[in-house]
C-alpha atoms as one frame of an Amber mdcrd trajectory, in Angstrom:
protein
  -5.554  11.365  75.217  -6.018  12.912  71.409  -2.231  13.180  71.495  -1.801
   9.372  71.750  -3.916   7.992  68.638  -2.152  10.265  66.318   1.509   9.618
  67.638   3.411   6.845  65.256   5.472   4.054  67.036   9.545   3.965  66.326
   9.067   0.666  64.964   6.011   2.087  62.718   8.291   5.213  61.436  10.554
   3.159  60.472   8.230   0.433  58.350   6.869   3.151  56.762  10.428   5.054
  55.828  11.757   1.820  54.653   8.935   1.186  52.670   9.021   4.198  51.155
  12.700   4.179  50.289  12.501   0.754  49.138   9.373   1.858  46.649  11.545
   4.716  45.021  14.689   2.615  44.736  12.623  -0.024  42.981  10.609   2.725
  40.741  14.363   4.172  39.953  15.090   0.824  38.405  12.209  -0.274  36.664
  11.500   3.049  35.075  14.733   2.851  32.730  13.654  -1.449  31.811   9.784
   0.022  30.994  11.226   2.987  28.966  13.830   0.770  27.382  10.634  -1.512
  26.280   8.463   1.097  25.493  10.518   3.553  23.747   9.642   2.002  20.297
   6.448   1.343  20.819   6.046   5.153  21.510   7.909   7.316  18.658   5.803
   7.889  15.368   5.973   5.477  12.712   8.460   6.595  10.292   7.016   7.401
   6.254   8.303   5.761   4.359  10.192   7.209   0.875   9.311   6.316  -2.394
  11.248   3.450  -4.088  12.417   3.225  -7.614  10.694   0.027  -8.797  10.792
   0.125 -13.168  11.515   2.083 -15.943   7.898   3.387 -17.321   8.640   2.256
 -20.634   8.583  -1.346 -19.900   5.091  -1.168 -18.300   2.081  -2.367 -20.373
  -1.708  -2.705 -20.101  -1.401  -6.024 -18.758  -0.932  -6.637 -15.035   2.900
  -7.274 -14.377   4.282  -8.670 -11.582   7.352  -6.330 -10.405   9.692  -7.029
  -6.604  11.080  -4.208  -4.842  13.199  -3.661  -1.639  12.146  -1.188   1.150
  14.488   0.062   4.292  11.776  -1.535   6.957  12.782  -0.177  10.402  11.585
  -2.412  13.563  12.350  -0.985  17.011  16.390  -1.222  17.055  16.530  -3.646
  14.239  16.826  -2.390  10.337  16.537  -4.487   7.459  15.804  -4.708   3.927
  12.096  -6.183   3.033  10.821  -7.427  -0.864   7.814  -6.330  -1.612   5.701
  -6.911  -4.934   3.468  -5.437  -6.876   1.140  -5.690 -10.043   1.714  -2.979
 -12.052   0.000  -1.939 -15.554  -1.132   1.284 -17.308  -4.310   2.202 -18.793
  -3.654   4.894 -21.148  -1.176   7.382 -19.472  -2.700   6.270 -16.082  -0.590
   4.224 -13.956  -1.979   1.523 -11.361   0.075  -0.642  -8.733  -2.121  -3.017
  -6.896  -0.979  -4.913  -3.468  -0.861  -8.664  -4.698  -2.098  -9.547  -0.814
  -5.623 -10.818  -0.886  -7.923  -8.903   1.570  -9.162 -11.852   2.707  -6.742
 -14.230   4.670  -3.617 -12.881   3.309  -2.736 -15.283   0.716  -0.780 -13.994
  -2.928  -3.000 -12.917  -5.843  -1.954 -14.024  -8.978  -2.837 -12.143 -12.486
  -4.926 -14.364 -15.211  -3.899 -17.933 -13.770  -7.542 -19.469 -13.321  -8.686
 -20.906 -16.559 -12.273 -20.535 -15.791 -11.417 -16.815 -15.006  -9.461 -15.320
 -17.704  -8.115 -11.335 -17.270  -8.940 -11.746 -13.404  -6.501 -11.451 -10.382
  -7.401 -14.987  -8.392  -6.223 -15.996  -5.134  -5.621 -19.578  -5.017  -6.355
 -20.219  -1.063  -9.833 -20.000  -1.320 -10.667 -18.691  -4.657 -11.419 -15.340
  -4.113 -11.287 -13.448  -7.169 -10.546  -9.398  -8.384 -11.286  -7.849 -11.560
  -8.135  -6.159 -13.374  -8.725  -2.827 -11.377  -8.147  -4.540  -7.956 -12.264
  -4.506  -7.354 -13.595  -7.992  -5.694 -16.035  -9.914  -7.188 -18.723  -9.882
  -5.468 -19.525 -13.496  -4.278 -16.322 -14.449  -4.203 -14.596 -14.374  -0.531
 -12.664 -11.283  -0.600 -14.472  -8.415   1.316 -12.867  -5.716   0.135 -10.542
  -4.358  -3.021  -6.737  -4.868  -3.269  -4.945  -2.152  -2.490  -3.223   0.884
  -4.135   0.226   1.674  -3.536   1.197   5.429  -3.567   2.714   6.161  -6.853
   4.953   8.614  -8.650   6.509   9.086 -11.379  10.306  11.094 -11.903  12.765
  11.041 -14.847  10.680   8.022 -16.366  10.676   5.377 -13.782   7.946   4.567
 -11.501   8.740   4.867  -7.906   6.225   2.997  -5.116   5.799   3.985  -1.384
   2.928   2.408   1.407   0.247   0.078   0.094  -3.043   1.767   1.368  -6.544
   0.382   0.833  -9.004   1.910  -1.700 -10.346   4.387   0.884  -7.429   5.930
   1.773  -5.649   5.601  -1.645
């Protein structure tokens, strides 16, 4: 009577083996759409290389406002992305601040608030940085603008990835 319960029906078998062979074939062709979606998502973000930005001569000691163009790679599509940044020099030293405020992500501007001369001020909702990138404090940025990686070769300045002040 044991040899009854554990003996499988034809029509049983056969659910089961198409089941079966119906789960691989459909695992055989959604695994190439999931790694065709996933692939980028996967691989390690590419570093990106310095870019030439300005000769070294033509920076001062007052914030300047210089554009750039990085190779931005997304997934499978490549393109060319403007960046800016405010660049100035005290003494041989050579700072180039992110003009993104680090509070909503508006544009900082350099000394364009009357009632705040020699600041950086963000228009959107008047948050305000002092000339090394440091918020003021009661102002609504949380946090310092921040520092793109910096070099200089053969006397121009060349910029990489804006990192905050921590990381800098």
């Amino acid at each position: 009577m044991s040899e009854k319960k554990h003996r499988v029906s034809r029509r049983q078998f056969l659910n089961y083996t198409l089941t079966g062979v119906g789960g691989f074939m459909a695992a055989g062709m959604l695994m190439p759409m999931v790694r065709f979606a996933l692939d980028p998502v996967l691989r390690p973000a590419e570093e990106t290389d310095l870019v030439q930005v300005v000769k070294v001569d033509e920076i001062t000691e007052e914030p300047q406002r210089f554009d750039f163009k990085i190779k931005q790679k997304d997934a499978w599509y490549e393109s060319e992305e403007t960046r800016s940044a405010w660049v100035f020099k005290e003494g041989e030293k050579i700072t180039a601040l992110s003009p993104i405020c680090k509070h909503l992500g508006c544009t900082v501007g350099w000394n364009n608030d009357p009632a705040n001369p020699n600041q950086f001020f963000c228009p959107c909702h008047y948050g305000r940085y002092e000339k090394d990138g440091t918020n003021v404090p009661g102002t609504p940025p949380i946090a310092p603008l921040d520092v793109y990686e910096s070099a200089v070769k053969d006397g121009y300045l060349f910029l990489g990835k804006a990192k905050p002040r921590g990381e800098a």
